[in-house]
N, C-alpha and C positions, 0 to 999 in steps of 0.2 A: 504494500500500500504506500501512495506517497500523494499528499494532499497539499496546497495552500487554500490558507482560510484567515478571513479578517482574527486578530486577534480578542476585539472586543463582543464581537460572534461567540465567537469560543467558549470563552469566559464565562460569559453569558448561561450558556447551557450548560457547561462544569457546574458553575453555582448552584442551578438546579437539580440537576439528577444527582450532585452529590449528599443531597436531601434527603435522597431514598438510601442513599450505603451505609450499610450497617458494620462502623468500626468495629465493634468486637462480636466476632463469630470464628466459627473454626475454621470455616472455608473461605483461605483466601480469596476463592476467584471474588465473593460475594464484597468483597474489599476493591473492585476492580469497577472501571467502566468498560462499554464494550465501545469499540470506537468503528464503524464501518463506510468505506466511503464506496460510492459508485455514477457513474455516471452514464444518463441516459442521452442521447443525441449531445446536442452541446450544451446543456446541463448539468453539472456535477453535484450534488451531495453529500454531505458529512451527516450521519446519523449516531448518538450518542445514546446509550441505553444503560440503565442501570436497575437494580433489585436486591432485596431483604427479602428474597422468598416470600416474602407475603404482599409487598409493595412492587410493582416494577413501573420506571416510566420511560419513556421513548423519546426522544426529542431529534428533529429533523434541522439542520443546518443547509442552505440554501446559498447561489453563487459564491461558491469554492469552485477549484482548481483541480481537478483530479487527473493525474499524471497515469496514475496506477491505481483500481482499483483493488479493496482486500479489506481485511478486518485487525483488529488488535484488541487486546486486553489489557487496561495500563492500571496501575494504582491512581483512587480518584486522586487522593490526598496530594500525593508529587505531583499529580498532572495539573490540579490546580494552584498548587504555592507556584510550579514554572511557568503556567500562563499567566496569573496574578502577579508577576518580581516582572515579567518582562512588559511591561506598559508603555517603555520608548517604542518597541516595535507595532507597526499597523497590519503586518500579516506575520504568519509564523509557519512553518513547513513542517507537517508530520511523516516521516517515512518510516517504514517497519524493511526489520531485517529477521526474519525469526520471529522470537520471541524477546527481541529488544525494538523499541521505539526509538527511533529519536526525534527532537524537537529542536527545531534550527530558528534562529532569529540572524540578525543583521551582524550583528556580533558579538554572538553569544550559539553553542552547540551543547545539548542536553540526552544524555543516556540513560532511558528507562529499561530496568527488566519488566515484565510482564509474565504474563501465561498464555496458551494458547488460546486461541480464538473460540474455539471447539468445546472448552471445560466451560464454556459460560451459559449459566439457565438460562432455554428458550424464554421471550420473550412471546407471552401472548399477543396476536396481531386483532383489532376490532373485529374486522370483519369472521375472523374464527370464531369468537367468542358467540358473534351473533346467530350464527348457524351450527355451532356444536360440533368443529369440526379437531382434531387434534383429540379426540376420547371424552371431553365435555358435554352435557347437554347444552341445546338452542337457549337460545335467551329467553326467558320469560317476556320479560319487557324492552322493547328498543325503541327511544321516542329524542328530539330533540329542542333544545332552547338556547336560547342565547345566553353569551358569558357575560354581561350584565346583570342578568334575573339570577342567573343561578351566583355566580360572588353573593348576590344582595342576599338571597336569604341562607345560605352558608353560611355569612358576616354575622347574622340576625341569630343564630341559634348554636353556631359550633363553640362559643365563650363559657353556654352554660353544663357543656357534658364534662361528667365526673373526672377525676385524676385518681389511676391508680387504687378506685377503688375495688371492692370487693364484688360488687356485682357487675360482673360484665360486662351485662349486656349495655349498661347506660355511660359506656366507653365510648361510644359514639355517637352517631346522630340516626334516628329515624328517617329514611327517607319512603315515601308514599307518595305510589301516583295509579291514579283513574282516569283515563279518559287524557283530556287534558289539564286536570288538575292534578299540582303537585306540592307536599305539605312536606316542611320537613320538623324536628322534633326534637330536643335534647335538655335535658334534665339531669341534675346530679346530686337527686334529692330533696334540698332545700329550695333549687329555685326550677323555673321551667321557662321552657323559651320555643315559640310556636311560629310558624310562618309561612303563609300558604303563597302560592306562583302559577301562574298561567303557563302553559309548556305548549310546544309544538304537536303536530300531528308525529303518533306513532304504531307502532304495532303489536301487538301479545295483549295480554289482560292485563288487568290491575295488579301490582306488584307492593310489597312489603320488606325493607332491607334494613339493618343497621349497617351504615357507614362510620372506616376506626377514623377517629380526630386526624390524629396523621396523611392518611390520607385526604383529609379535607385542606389541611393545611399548606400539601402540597399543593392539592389545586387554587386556591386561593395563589397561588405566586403565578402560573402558568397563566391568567387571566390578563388579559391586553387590551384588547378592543375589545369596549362593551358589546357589539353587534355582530363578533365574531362568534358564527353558530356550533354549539357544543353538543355532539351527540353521544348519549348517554345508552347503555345497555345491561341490562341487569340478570344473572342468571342465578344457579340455586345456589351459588358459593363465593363469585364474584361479581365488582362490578365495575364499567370501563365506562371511560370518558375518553373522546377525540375529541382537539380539537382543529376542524378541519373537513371537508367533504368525502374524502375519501381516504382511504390508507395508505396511498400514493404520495398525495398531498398535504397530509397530515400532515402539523405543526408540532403538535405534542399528544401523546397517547398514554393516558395512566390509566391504571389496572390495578386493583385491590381485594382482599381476600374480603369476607365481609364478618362481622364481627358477630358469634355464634350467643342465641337465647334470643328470650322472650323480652323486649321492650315494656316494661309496667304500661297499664291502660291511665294515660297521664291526661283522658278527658274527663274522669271521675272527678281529678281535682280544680278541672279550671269552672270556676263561680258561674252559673249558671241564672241565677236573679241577681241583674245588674241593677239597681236601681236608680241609682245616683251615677248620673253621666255629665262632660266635665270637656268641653271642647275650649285648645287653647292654642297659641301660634306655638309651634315645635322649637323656633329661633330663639325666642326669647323662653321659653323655658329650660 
């Protein structure tokens, strides 16, 4: 493999997928990004992928240079302290020799080990997911909405799920969708935090999932443009966010295991005779 790519590009999606890598595990690959670049006509590609086994997300790099197509396996952690010190340069050159890397700037030459390409966990692709292909079942639910609505009420309810506590299941966030409505849910006990959303046209039935914080958190960064369409797919054990029309041109693709039990029924507690109602400018309160 051998690529030039803007350096602040780079950077950019290091910072993120290195979100998902989980420093302490046995398995180094799981300490690694996978770095693949290819090129289609006169088009080139940098795709960057990373995973904790239970988290994996995908990120797509766009106008680079690709000399040689191929893949790598690098440690997140070197790969970003050496994109992150080199900040004079505006491109940087990745080439693979084996199972070493190197990283070339203007005047500066960096030697990474790595691992093989091959020891790194597949990488669920959308489209799989949604049709149950790779030994999964089809998706339950496949529907989408724009990454404005969905930040907003992510924003609106992921502050109030538990930390660390003992019940499980309220580790994340309730997501719920019918139709074109979608609610999501999170509770840690003492407080509650509710928030419903209008979603796009989709497919399968009504669906039920806790989503873990983590992964909500990750997505909350991946969001750019409010009006940039996020298609969502839920199946019995995970649940995947594109964002992007197709898995060609996917942007970023995250994927998460989903968090296991029963949600407490958190409409028993919301007041029900509201009696005293209390309308006020939002600004000034």
């Amino acid at each position: 493999m051998k690529v030039i790519c803007e350096r602040a590009a780079l950077l950019e999606a290091i910072n993120l997928v290195s979100g998902v890598v989980n420093a302490r595990t046995p398995r180094p690959q799981l300490t690694c990004v996978r770095v693949s670049a290819t090129q289609d006509g006169g088009a080139g590609t940098l795709n960057l992928a990373a995973t904790d086994a239970e988290i994996s997300l995908s990120l797509q790099i766009g106008r680079v240079e690709v000399a040689e197509e191929g893949q790598a396996l690098i440690p997140a952690d070197k790969l970003r302290q050496i994109v992150s010190a080199e900040e004079n340069e505006p491109t940087l050159t990745l080439e693979t020799e084996g199972d070493l890397t190197h990283i070339r700037g203007a005047d500066a030459h960096f030697r990474l080990h790595g691992f093989p390409a091959a020891e790194f966990p597949p990488v669920p692709r959308f489209a799989d997911l949604v049709e149950g292909r790779g030994g999964g079942s089809p998706a339950t639910a496949a529907f989408s909405i724009d990454a404005g609505t969905l930040a907003g009420i992510v924003g609106r309810t992921v502050f109030a799920t538990a930390r660390e506590n003992s019940r499980y299941a309220i580790n994340g966030v309730l997501l719920k969708r019918d139709g074109k409505k979608l609610e999501m849910v999170a509770t840690d006990g003492r407080r509650l935090a509710l928030c419903r959303a209008t979603a796009g046209e989709g497919e399968g039935e009504a669906a039920s999932c806790i989503v873990p914080t983590k992964a909500l958190g990750i997505l909350m960064k991946l969001v750019g443009d409010d009006d940039e369409p996020v298609r969502l797919a839920i199946t019995d054990n995970q649940i995947a966010f594109r964002f992007g029309d197709t898995d060609e041109d996917a942007r970023a693709t995250l994927v998460s295991a989903l968090v296991e039990g029963t949600f407490p029924p958190y409409e028993d507690v919301i007041p029900k005779d509201q009696d005293i109602k209390v309308e006020f400018d939002r600004d000034v309160l």
